[in-house]
Structures are given as structure tokens and as C-alpha cells.
C-alpha positions as CSV (number, residue, x, y, z in Angstrom):
1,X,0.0,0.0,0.0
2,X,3.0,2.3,0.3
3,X,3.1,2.9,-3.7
4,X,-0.8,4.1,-3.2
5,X,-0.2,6.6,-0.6
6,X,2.6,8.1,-1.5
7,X,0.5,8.5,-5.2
8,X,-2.4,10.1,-3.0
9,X,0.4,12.5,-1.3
10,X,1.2,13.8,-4.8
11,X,-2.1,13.9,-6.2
12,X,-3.6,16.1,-3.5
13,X,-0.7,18.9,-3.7
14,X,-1.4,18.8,-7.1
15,X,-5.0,18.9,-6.5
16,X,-4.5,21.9,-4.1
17,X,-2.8,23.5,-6.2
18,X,-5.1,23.0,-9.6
19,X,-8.0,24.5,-7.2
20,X,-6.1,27.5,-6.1
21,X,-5.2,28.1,-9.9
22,X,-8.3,27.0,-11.3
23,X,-11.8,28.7,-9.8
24,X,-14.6,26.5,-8.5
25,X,-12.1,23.7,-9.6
26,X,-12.0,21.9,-5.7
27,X,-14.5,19.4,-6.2
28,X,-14.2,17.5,-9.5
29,X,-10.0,17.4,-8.5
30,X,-10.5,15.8,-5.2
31,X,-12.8,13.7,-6.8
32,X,-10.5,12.9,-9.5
33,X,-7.8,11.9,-6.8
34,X,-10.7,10.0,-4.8
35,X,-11.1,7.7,-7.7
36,X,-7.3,7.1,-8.8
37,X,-6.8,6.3,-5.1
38,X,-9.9,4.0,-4.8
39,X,-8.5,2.3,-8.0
40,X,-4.9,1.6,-6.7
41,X,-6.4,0.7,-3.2
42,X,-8.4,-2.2,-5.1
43,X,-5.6,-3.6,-7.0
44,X,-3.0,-3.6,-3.8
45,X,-6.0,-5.0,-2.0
46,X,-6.1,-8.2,-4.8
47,X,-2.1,-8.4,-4.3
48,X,-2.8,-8.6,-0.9
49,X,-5.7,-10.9,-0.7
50,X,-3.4,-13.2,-3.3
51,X,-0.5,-13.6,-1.4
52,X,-2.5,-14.4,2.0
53,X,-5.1,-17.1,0.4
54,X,-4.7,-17.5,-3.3
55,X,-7.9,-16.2,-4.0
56,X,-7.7,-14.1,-7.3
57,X,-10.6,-11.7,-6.6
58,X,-10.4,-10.2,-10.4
59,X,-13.1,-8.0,-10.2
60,X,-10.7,-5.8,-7.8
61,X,-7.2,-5.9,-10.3
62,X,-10.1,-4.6,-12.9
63,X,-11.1,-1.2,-10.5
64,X,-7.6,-0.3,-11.3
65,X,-8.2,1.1,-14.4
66,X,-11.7,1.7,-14.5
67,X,-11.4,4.3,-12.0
68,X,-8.1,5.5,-12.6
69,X,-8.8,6.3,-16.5
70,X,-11.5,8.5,-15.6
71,X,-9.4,10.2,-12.7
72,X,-6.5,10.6,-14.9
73,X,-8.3,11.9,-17.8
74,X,-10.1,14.8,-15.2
75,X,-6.3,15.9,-14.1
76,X,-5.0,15.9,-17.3
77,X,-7.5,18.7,-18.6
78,X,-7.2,20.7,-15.8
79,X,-3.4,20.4,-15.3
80,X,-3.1,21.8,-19.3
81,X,-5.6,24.7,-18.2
82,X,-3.4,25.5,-15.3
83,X,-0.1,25.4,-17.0
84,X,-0.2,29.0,-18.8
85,X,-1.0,30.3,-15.4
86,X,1.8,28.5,-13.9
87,X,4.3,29.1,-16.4
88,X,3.9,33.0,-16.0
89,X,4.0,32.7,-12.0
90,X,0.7,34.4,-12.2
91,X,-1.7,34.2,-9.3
92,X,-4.2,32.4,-11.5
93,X,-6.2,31.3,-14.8
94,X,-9.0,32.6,-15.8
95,X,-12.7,32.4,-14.7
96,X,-13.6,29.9,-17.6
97,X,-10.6,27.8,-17.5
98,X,-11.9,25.3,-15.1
99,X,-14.9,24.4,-16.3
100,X,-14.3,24.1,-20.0
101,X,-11.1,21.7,-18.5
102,X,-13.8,19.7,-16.7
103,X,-16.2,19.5,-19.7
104,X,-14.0,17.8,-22.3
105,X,-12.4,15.6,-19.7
106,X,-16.4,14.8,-19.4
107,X,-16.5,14.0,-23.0
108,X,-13.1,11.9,-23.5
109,X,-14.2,10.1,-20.3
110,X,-17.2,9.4,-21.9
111,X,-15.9,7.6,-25.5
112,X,-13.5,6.0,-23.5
113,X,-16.2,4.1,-21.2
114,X,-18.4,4.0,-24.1
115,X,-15.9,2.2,-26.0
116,X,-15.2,0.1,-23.1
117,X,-18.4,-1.1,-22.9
118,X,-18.9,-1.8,-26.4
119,X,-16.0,-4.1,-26.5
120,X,-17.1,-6.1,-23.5
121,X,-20.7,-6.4,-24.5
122,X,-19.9,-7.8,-28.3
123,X,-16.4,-9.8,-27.2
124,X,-17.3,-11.0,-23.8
125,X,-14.1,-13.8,-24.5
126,X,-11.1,-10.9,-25.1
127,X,-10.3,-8.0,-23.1
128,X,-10.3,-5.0,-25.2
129,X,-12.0,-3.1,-22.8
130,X,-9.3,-3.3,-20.8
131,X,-6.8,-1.8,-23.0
132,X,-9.4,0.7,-23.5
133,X,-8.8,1.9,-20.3
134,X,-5.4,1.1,-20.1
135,X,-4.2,3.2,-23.1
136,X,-6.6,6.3,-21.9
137,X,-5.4,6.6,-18.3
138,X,-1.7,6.0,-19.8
139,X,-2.5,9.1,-22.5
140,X,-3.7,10.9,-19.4
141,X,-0.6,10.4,-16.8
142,X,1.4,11.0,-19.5
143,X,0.4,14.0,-20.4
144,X,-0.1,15.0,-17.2
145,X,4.1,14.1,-16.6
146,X,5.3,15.9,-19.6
147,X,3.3,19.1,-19.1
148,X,4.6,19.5,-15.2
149,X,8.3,18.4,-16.5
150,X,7.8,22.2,-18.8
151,X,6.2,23.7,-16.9
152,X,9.4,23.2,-13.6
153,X,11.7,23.6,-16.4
154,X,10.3,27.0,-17.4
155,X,10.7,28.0,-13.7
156,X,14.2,26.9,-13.8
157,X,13.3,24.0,-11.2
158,X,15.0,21.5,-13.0
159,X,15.9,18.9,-10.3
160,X,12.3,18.7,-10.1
161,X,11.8,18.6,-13.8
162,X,14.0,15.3,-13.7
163,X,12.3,13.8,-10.9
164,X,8.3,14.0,-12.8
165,X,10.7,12.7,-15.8
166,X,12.2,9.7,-13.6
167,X,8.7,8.8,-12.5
168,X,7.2,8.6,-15.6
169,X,9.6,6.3,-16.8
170,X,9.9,4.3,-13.8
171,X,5.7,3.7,-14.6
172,X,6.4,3.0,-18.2
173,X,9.1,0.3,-17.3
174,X,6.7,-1.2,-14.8
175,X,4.7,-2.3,-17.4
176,X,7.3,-4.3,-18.9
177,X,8.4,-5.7,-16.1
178,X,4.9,-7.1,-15.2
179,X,5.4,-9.3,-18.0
180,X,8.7,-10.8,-17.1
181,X,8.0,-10.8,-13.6
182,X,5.2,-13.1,-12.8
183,X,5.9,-16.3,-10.7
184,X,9.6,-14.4,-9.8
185,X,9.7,-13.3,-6.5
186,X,12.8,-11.1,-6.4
187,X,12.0,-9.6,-9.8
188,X,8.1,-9.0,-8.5
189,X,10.1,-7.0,-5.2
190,X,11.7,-5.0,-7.9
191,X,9.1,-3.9,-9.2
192,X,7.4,-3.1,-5.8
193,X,10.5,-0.9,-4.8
194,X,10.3,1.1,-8.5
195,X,6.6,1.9,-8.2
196,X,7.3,3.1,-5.0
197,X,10.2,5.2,-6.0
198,X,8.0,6.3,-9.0
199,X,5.4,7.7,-6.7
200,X,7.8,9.1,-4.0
201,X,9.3,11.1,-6.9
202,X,6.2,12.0,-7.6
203,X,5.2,13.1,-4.5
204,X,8.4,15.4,-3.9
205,X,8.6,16.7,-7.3
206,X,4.9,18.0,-6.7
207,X,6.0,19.5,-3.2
208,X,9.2,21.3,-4.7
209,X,6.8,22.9,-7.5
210,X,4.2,24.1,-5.5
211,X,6.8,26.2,-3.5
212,X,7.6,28.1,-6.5
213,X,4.3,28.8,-7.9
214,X,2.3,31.6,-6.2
215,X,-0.7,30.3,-6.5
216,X,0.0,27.2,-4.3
217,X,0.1,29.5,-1.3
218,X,-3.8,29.4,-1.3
219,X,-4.6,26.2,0.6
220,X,-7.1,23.7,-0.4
């Protein structure tokens, strides 16, 4: 569960700072965080329930992404409506920013679960819902990663440029390593220690941006 905390330490300074940017932004960013949490709680809950009693509970590996795509997808927009504020220093975006971030997340969120669940109702054998989600949340935290790496290099923060940069490609390598991993012990405890390096990066690259940025000084 360490990975999934430190993630939710990261996401809400980012959230914080999004809704002191962004007006009347508070509610659909903590909810955003609420469901990227509630999706990495589930699948470190099946890791967990694995590991004690060999039960493979699937239905709770699957929340993963169906609660972190549409979480990911609600950041991204409103991290890219942020960004010209943040890049400036100014004290905030304007009045509109928020909500027209919040309505197109709405609408890729939607095609994404739309597609979703047209691929599981007509091929109820394959999982292309899956990578559905998968490649949409992926989009999202990438895009999310590569528009606060500019944004700290802008600001001449550039150790904390490299550390978003090192945790987005610590993610990406997971996934890779997931596939070599299985039924390894020592290389599935690798992987453990990057994700939790990933997020911890995270965590303090978010922190060392938000003291740079006046609009972080408004508390959530």
C-alpha cells in the first residue's frame, strides 16, 4: 500500500494547487484523486488478498483502471488549463478555465467508457475493454508528466523537472516488467520498490513545485 499513498500525497498537492489556480475547480479534482486512489487501493487489496489465500478476486485488479482512467483523464485537462498560469508565475487562470477543462475531460471520459463497454458487450471472451482503459489513463498520466516536466523547467526548477521525468519512466518500465515478472519473486520485489520510487518522486517533485508557484500559497 506504500506505492498508493505516497501516489495520493502527490495527487492532492497537485490537487490543491489545480483548485487554487483553477476557480470553483476543488470538487471535481479531489474527486478525480478519490477515484485514482480508490483504483490503486483495489488492486494492492487483490495483491494482498493473493498472497494471503490464493484467492484471485479479479473483479478488484479490474477497478484499477476503471477508476483511474476516468481520474487521470479529469487531471490531465485541468493540469493543461493550469499550466499558462503556472508558467507566468501568475496568481491564477481565468474564470472559464476550469470548467471548460472539466467538460472535455467529461466527453473523453465518456468515448473512452463507451468504447469500453462496447467491446465487453460484443467480445465477452477478449479484453479489449481493458486496454481501453489502459491506453486512456496511460494518455492521461502521461500527459499530465510531460506538461509539469515544462512547466518546472520553465521555472528553472530543473531537479524537479527530472524527478516527474524519472517517475514517468519508472511507470512506463513497470509495465514491462509485469510481464517478465510473474511467478519471480525477487523480480516482483523490484518492481514493488520502483513503483514506489515512481510515486515518491512524484510526491516530492509536486511539493518542490508548489513552492515556486504563487498560486500554491492558497490552501485547499
Amino acid at each position: 500500500y506504500i506505492p498508493v499513498f505516497l501516489s495520493l500525497a502527490g495527487l492532492l498537492m497537485l490537487a490543491g494547487l489545480l483548485a487554487s489556480t483553477l476557480p470553483g475547480t476543488r470538487l471535481p479534482v479531489l474527486m478525480a484523486v478519490a477515484l485514482i486512489g480508490a483504483g490503486g487501493l483495489a488492486k494492492a487489496s487483490w495483491k494482498l488478498i493473493w498472497v494471503l489465500s490464493q484467492l484471485d478476486h479479479a473483479w478488484l485488479a479490474n477497478l484499477l483502471f476503471i477508476l483511474m482512467a476516468p481520474g487521470m483523464v479529469i487531471l490531465a485537462f485541468h493540469v493543461a488549463a493550469a499550466t499558462p498560469a503556472w508558467r507566468t508565475t501568475t496568481a491564477g487562470a481565468s474564470p472559464a478555465a476550469g470548467s471548460q477543462a472539466l467538460h472535455r475531460s467529461l466527453v473523453v471520459i465518456g468515448l473512452a467508457w463507451g468504447l469500453a463497454l462496447v467491446s465487453a458487450y460484443t467480445q465477452t471472451e477478449g479484453k479489449t475493454w481493458f486496454f481501453i482503459l489502459l491506453a486512456t489513463a496511460s494518455f492521461a498520466n502521461i500527459t499530465i508528466s510531460t506538461l509539469l516536466i515544462r512547466v518546472a523547467w520553465r521555472l528553472n526548477q530543473h531537479l524537479t523537472s527530472g524527478l516527474f521525468l524519472l517517475s514517468i519512466l519508472l511507470i512506463l518500465s513497470l509495465s514491462g516488467l509485469a510481464r517478465v515478472s510473474e511467478g519471480s519473486a525477487p523480480l516482483q520485489w523490484l518492481a514493488e520498490c520502483l513503483n514506489t520510487l515512481a510515486h515518491g518522486s512524484f510526491a516530492l517533485a509536486v511539493w518542490r513545485l508548489r513552492r515556486v508557484i504563487p498560486s500554491a500559497a492558497t490552501q485547499l
